[in-house]
N, C-alpha and C positions, 0 to 999 in steps of 0.2 A: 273307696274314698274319693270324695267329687273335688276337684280345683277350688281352690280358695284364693281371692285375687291377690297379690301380695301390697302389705300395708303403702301408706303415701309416706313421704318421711317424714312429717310431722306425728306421723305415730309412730315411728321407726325408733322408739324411745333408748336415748342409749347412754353411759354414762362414759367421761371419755375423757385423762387430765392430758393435756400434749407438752406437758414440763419435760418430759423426758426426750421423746422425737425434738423439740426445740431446742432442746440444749446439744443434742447431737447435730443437727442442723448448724447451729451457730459455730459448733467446733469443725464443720467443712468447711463451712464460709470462711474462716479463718486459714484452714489450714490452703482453702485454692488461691486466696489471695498472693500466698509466696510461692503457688505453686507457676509455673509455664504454661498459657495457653496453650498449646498444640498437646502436651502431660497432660492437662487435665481435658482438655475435651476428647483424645484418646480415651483415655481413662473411663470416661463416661459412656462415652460406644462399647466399649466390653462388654459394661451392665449391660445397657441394650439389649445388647447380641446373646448376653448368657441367660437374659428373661426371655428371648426371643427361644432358644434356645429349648431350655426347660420347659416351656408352656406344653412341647409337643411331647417329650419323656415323663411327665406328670401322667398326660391321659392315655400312656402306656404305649403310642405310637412305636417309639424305638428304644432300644436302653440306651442308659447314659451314667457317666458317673461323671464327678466336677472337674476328673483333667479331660477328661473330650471336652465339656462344657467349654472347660477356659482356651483350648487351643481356638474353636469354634470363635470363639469371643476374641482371639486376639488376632483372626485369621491366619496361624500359624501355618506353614507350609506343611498338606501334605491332609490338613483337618477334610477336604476332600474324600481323600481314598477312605480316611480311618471311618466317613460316614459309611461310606459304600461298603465298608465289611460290618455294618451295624445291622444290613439287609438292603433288599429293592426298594427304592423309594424313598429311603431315607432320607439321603442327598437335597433332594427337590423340596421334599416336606419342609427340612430345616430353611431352605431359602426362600420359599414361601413364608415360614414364619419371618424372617429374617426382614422381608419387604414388608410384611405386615404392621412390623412395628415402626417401621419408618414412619408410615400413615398414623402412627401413635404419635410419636414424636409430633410432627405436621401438625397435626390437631390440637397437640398440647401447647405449643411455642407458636406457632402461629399470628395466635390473636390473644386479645385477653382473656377472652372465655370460648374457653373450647366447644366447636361446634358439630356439638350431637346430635344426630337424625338420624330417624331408620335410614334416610339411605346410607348414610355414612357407616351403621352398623351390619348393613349388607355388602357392602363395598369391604369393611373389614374381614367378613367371613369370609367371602368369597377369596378374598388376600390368601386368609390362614387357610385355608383347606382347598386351594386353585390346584393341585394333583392328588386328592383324596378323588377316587372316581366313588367308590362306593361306602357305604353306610350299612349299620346292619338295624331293622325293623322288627318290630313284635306285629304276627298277622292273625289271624286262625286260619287254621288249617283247615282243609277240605271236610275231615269228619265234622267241623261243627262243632266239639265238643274239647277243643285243644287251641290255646296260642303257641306258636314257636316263632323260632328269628329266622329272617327272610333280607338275603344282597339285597337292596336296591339304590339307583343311582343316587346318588349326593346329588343337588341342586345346589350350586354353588350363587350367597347371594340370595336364598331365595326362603321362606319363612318353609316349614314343617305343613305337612300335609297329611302327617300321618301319626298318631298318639303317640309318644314318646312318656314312659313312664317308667324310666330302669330304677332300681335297686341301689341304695346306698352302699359303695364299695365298705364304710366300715361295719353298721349293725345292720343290712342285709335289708330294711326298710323300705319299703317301694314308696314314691314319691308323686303324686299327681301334679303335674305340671299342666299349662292353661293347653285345653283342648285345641284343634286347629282354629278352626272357626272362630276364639276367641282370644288367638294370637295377636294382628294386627292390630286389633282395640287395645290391649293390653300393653303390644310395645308403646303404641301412640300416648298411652297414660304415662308410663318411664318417663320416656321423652320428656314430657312437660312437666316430670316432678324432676327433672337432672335441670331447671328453667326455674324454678321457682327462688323467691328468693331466700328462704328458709334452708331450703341446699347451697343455696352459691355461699350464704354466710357460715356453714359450717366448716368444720377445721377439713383441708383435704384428706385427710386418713379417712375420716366417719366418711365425708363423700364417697372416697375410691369403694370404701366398704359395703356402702349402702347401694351403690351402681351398681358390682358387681353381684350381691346378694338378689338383690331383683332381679338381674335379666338369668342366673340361674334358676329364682322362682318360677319364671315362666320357662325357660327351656326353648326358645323361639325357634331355633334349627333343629332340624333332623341329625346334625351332630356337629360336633365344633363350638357348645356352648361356654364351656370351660374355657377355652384357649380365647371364644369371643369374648367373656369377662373379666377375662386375664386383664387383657390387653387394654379393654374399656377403662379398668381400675386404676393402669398405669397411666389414663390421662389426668385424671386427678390427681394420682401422687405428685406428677411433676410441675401442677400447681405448688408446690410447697414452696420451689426455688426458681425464677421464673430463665434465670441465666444457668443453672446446671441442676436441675431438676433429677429426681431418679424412678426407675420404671417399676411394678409392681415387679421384683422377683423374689422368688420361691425355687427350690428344689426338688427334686422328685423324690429325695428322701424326707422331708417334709409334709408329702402329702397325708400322711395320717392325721395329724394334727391339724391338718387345714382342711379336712372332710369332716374332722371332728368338731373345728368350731362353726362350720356352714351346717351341719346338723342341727347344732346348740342355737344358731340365730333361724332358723326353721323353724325352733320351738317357741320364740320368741326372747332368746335370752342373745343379746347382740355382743355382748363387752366380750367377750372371747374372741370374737371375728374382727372387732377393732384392731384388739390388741396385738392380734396375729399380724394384720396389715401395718402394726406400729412397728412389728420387731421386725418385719421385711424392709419396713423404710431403712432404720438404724443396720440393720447388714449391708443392704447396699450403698450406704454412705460407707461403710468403714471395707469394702470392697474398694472402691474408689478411693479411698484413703491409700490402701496397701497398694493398688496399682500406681500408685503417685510416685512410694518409695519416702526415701530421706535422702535431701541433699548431701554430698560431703562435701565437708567444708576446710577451711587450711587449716595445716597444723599448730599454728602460732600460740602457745602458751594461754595467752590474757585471752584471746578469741575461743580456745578451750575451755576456760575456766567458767566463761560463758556461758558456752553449749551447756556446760555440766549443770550449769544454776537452770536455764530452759527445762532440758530434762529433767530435773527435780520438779519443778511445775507441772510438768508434761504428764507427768509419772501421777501427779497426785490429781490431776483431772482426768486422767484415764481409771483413777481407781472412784473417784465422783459419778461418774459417767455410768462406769462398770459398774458400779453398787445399785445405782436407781436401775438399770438392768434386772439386774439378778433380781433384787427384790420384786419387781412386777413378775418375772420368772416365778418367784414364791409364792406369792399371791396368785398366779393363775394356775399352778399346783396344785397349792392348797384347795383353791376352789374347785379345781375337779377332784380330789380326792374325795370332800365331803359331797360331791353332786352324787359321786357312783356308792354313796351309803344310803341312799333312800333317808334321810333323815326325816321324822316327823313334822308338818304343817308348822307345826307351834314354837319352833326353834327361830330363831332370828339371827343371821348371822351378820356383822360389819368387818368390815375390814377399813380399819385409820391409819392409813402412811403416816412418816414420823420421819422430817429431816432434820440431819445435825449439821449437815452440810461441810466445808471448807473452813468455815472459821476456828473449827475443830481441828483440824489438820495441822500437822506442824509447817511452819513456813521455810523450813530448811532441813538439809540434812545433820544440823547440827544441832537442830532442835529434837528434832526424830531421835537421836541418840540420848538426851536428857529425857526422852518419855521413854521411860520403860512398865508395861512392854512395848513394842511396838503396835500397838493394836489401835486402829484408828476406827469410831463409829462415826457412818457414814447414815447410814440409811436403816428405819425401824417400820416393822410393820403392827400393829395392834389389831389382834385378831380377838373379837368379843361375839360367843353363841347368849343367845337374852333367852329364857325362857318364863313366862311369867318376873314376878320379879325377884327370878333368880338369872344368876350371870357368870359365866368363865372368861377369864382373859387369857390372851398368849402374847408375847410380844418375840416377835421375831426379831434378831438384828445382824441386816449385813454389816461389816466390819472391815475395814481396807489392814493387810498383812505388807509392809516395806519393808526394807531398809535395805541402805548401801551394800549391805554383806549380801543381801537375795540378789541385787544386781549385779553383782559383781560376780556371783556365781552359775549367772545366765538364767536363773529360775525368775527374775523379775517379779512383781506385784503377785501380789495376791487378795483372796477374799474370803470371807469366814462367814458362815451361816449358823448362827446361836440361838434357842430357844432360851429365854428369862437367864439372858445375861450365862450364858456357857451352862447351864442345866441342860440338862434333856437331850435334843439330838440335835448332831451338830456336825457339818462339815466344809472341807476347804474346795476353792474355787481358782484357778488360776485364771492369767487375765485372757489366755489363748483359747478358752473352752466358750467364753463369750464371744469372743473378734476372732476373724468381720461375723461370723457365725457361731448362733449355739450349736456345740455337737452331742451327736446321735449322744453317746459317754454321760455326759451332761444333762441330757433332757430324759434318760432311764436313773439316774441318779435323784434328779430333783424329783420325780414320780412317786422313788424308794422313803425318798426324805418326807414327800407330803403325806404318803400313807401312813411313817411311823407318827407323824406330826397331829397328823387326824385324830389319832386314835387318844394321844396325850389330851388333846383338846376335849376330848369327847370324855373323855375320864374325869376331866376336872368339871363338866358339865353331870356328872353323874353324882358327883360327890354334891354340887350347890343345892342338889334338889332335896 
C-alpha cells in the first residue's frame, strides 16, 4: 500500500453539533466564577499534568493507573519514588512530558492564535521524548529476504529518516505513513492548513481533531507521534476558554476506543474522532469541577433552605447535562454496533436527536412529588434504517430518575435508557458512571445494550420489507 497524502480540511468533511461541550462549558464558567483563583488555577494544572502524564502510559512507555496519575498531577509527596518503582526512566520521561506541555500551554495562551511551525512541532518532540535515547526501526536483514526491528538512536527534534509503518495496535492493519522524503513537504502542507481560515473558523474540538488526525496520517518522527498529536490537539482544545482552557486528556484505559476511532477517521469516517475529543473536553471539565470541591457554607436555617432550593437546580442540570451525555454515548454505540454488521449498501441509516429539555422538568421538589412517576424525559434519539421506500424507526429515550427519597439515600440522580417508551431494552445509569468519566462498567454495558438494540432494529427492518 503506497502513502496517500492526507485530505486538506476543507475535505475533512465532518458532522459535528457542539450544544453539548457548550453547555458544559458554560456550566465551568459559572461554576469558576464562585470559585478562588489560586482553586481554580490549581485545579487546572492537575489536568495539565495528568494529560502530560497519560500521553506517555497510553503509548505503553510505563504503567499507570489514575491514583499515580493524580498523585503525579497534584505533585503529591513521594509521586517521585512511586515513578521510580514504575521502572528506569520513568521518572525523567514523565518530566519531560510534564515540561512539554508547559510549551502547550505557551502556545495556547500566549497569543490569539496559536503559533504553529515545524519548528515549534520539533521543539515539542524533542520536549516529549528529550530522555528516550532510542527507538525501535523495521530494516532488512542481511539475507535480503526478511524485515525485522533494529535499536536505533532517536533524533530528538528531527523528522524520520527511515519508513515507519507499524501495525494498528487494534485490527492488526499496517498503515502507510508519508515516506521520508516526502515528510518535510507534507508537514509544510499541515502547517498551512492549521492557517487557513476555514480551520481558524471551525469549532475547537473539529480543530484539535483534525490537527491531530494529520500529523498521525503522516507519522513525521521516528517515534513520539502519538504523544506529538496529543499534545498539538490540546492547543486547540484550550482555544474553547481563552482564561481557563482544558488539555486534550485521555486515559490509558481508553486507548481502545481512541485507536478505534483514528482507524474509522482513516477510513474516512471522522464523527467518531470528533466525538471522542468532545467527550475528553467534557471529563476534563468535570475533573476540574471535582478538584474545586463544594464550599461549606454556615449553618443558619433560611441560608440552608437556600442551598437546598440551589441543589435542586443543581441536581436537575446535572441530570440535563448527564442525559445529552448518555444519549451521544447511545448514538455512538449504536453506530458501531451496526458498522460491525457489515450491512448492505442500500440501507440508509439517520440518527434525529429529540430534545425535551428543562421545561419539562419539574421546578421543585415539590412539584417532582405531584408527578408521579418520577420519570423525567430529557433527551430522545430517532433511529430510522430507509431502505427503498420502506422504513424502521426506533426512538431511544434517556430519561432523568430523582427524587428527594434517592437523595437522601445517597444514591442521588439517576438515568434511564428506554427503547419506544419502556419496550424493549432497557437500563439505568447513575449520575457517577458518567462524571468526570465514563467507566470501563459503563462503556462494556452500553456495547451489550447497542448490540441487543441492533438487532431490534434490524428485525423491525426485516418485517417493513
Amino acid at each position: 500500500m503506497s502513502y496517500q497524502p492526507f485530505p486538506d480540511f476543507t475535505e475533512w468533511a465532518v458532522q459535528f453539533d457542539p450544544a453539548l461541550v457548550e453547555a458544559y462549558r458554560q456550566r465551568f464558567e459559572r461554576a469558576r466564577e464562585s470559585a478562588e483563583h489560586p482553586r481554580l488555577d490549581a485545579a487546572a494544572r492537575e489536568v495539565l499534568r495528568s494529560a502530560a502524564v497519560e500521553t506517555g502510559a497510553i503509548e505503553g512507555l510505563y504503567p499507570s493507573d489514575r491514583g499515580f496519575t493524580r498523585s503525579v498531577a497534584t505533585m503529591a509527596a513521594g509521586w517521585e519514588a512511586a515513578a521510580d518503582q514504575k521502572g528506569p526512566h520513568v521518572r525523567t520521561t514523565i518530566e519531560d512530558q510534564l515540561r512539554a506541555y508547559e510549551l502547550v500551554l505557551d502556545a495556547a495562551t500566549g497569543s490569539d492564535a496559536p503559533a504553529i511551525t515545524q519548528a515549534w512541532l520539533r521543539e515539542l518532540h524533542a520536549a516529549l521524548t528529550a530522555s528516550q535515547e532510542t527507538c525501535r526501526v523495521q530494516v532488512d536483514l542481511l539475507d535480503g529476504a526478511r524485515r525485522g526491528w533494529q535499536d536505533r538512536k532517536l533524533e530528538h527534534g528531527a523528522y524520520k529518516t527511515w519508513p515507519n509503518s507499524p501495525s494498528w495496535p487494534g485490527s492488526g492493519e499496517v498503515r502507510a505513513y508519508a515516506p521520508p522524503g516526502d515528510t518535510p513537504a507534507e508537514m509544510a502542507r499541515l502547517v498551512d492548513q492549521l492557517r487557513t481560515s476555514a480551520f481558524e473558523q471551525a469549532h475547537p474540538v473539529v480543530r484539535a481533531a483534525y490537527a491531530h488526525h494529520a500529523l498521525t496520517w503522516i507519522h513525521p518522527f521516528a517515534d513520539g507521534n502519538g504523544r506529538v498529536a496529543r499534545a498539538l490537539a490540546s492547543v486547540f482544545l484550550y482555544q474553547l476558554d481563552k482564561r481557563f482552557g482544558v488539555p486534550f486528556l485521555m486515559f490509558a484505559d481508553q486507548r481502545n476506543e481512541y485507536y478505534d476511532a483514528l482507524e474509522a477517521a482513516d477510513r474516512g469516517l471522522r464523527e467518531p474522532l470528533v466525538d471522542f475529543f468532545a467527550e475528553r473536553v467534557i471529563d476534563a471539565i468535570l475533573l476540574i469541577e471535582q478538584a474545586l470541591g463544594s464550599p461549606e457554607g454556615p449553618a443558619d436555617p433560611l441560608v440552608a433552605s437556600i442551598r437546598d432550593k440551589l441543589a435542586w437546580h443543581t441536581a436537575i442540570d446535572r441530570i440535563n447535562l448527564a442525559a445529552g451525555r448518555l444519549a451521544s454515548a447511545c448514538e455512538q454505540a449504536l453506530r458501531g454496533a451496526l458498522r460491525q454488521l457489515d450491512l448492505p449498501n442500500e440501507l440508509r441509516l439517520e440518527f434525529k436527536p429529540l430534545v425535551s429539555g428543562r421545561r419539562n422538568l419539574p421546578e421543585s421538589p415539590d412539584s417532582l412529588r405531584a408527578a408521579l412517576p418520577p420519570h423525567l424525559p430529557v433527551r430522545s434519539i430517532e433511529v430510522t434504517i430507509k431502505v427503498g421506500n420502506a422504513k424502521a424507526t426506533m426512538l431511544v429515550a434517556v430519561s432523568g430518575l430523582w427524587s428527594p427519597e434517592l437523595a437522601g439515600s445517597g444514591i442521588g440522580p439517576q438515568l434511564s435508557v428506554a427503547i419506544d417508551n419502556d419496550k424493549g431494552v432497557n437500563f439505568i445509569v447513575r449520575l457517577h458512571e458518567l462524571e468526570p468519566v465514563l467507566t470501563q462498567s459503563l462503556s462494556r454495558r452500553l456495547a451489550l445494550w447497542a448490540s441487543r438494540a441492533a438487532r431490534l432494529l434490524l428485525d423491525r427492518v426485516n418485517e417493513a420489507l
